[in-house]
N, C-alpha and C positions, 0 to 999 in steps of 0.2 A: 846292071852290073852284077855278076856272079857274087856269089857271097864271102868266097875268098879274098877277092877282092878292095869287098867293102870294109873286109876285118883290116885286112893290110890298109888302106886305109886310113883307117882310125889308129890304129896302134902306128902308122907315122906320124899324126897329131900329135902323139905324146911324144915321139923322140923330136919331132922339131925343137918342141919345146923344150926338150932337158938337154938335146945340143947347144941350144942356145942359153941353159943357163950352166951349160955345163962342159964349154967348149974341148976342155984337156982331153976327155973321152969320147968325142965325137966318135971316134970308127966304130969303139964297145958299145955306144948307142944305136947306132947305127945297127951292128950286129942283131941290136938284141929284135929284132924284127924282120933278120934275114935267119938262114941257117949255120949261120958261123959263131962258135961262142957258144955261149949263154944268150938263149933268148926265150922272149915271153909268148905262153900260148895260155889262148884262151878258153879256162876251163868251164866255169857256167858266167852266164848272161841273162838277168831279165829287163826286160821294158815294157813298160806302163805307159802305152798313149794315151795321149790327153784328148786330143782330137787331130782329123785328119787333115793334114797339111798338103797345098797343091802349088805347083809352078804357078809363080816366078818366086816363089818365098822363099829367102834364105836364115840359114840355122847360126845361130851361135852356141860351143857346147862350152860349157863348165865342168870342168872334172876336181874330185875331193877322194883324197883316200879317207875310210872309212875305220879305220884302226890305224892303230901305232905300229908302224913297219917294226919295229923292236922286236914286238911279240910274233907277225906273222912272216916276216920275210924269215925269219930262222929257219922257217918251219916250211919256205921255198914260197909262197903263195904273198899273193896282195889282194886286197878288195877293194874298191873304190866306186863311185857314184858319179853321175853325169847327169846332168841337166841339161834339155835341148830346147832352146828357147828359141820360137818361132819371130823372126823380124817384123814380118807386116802386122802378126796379129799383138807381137810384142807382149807376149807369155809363155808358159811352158808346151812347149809342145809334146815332150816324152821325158818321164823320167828310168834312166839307165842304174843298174847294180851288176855290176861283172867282179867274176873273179879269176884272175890271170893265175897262171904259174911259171916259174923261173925252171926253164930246160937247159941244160947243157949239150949238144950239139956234135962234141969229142967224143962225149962218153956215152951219147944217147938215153940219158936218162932225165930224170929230175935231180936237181941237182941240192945238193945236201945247204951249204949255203950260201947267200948273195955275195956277188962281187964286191968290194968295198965302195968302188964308186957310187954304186945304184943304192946302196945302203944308206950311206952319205947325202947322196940327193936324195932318197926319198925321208930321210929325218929330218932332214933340213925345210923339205916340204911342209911337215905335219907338224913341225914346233913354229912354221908359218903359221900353217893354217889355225894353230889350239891359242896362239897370240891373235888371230885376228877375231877368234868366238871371241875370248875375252873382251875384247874392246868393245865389241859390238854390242855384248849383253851389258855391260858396263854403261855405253850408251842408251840402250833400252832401260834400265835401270834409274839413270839419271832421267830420259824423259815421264817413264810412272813416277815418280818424284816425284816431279814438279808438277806434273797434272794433279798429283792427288792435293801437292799444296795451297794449288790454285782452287780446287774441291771444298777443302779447310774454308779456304778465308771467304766463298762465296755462300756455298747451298747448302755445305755440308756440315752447321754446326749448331749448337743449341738455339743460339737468339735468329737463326735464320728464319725468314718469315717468305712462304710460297706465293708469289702473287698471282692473284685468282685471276687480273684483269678485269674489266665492267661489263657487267648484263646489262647493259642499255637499257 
């Protein structure tokens, strides 16, 4: 598959996805991957394989923006992360850092700032995703807890006594 391609591609995964959470502006999503409008090109990309991956294996990616759209969409640009995790072997197979930029396609330029909609979805995104850290560390938090409580009351206290076992 050419590499043109593969970018179009991936940058439809994302608009599936914000069509679908974001049905009112489907066409402008839609856009933002053809040449009409406002659309996103891709300015750098790295990835990190993990190891190499061979047919019949299929991927599942996880995408996270990497900042608060607040500060960088002003400023035309987004960053975000992907994770490609491999089915058969059932781990990461590459990890992705791209950073897009918002064109306008009228004017042919870069375009000063985002549309409301795509601002809108992508804040709503990232006050997703900065609720879902919380909870989770919050869960990590509660499990060191309780491990360490459990630590307390067995091994880890003054009258604890280590048992040697018998030398026969």
């Amino acid at each position: 598959m050419a590499d043109g391609h593969q970018t179009t591609n991936r940058e439809m995964s994302h608009v599936r996805l914000e069509t679908g959470a974001d049905p009112a502006h489907q066409t402008e999503w839609l856009n933002t991957v053809g040449n009409k409008g406002i659309g996103l090109i891709l300015q750098s990309i790295k990835i990190d394989y993990k190891f190499p991956m061979t047919w019949p294996d299929k991927i599942t990616v996880f995408h996270r923006l990497t900042q608060n759209p607040s500060d960088t969409l002003n400023k035309s640009y987004f960053q975000q992360e992907a994770l490609i995790l491999s089915e058969c072997k059932q781990r990461p197979a590459a990890r992705v850092i791209e950073q897009n930029y918002l064109y306008d396609y009228t004017q042919l330029r870069k375009t000063n700032t985002p549309p409301e909609f795509i601002l809108r979805q992508f804040k709503e995104t990232w006050a997703l995703q900065e609720e879902s850290k919380r909870r989770w560390q919050q869960q990590v938090a509660d499990i060191e807890n309780e491990v360490r409580k459990l630590e307390l009351e067995s091994w880890d206290n003054p009258d604890a006594v280590e048992d040697m076992g018998s030398a026969g």
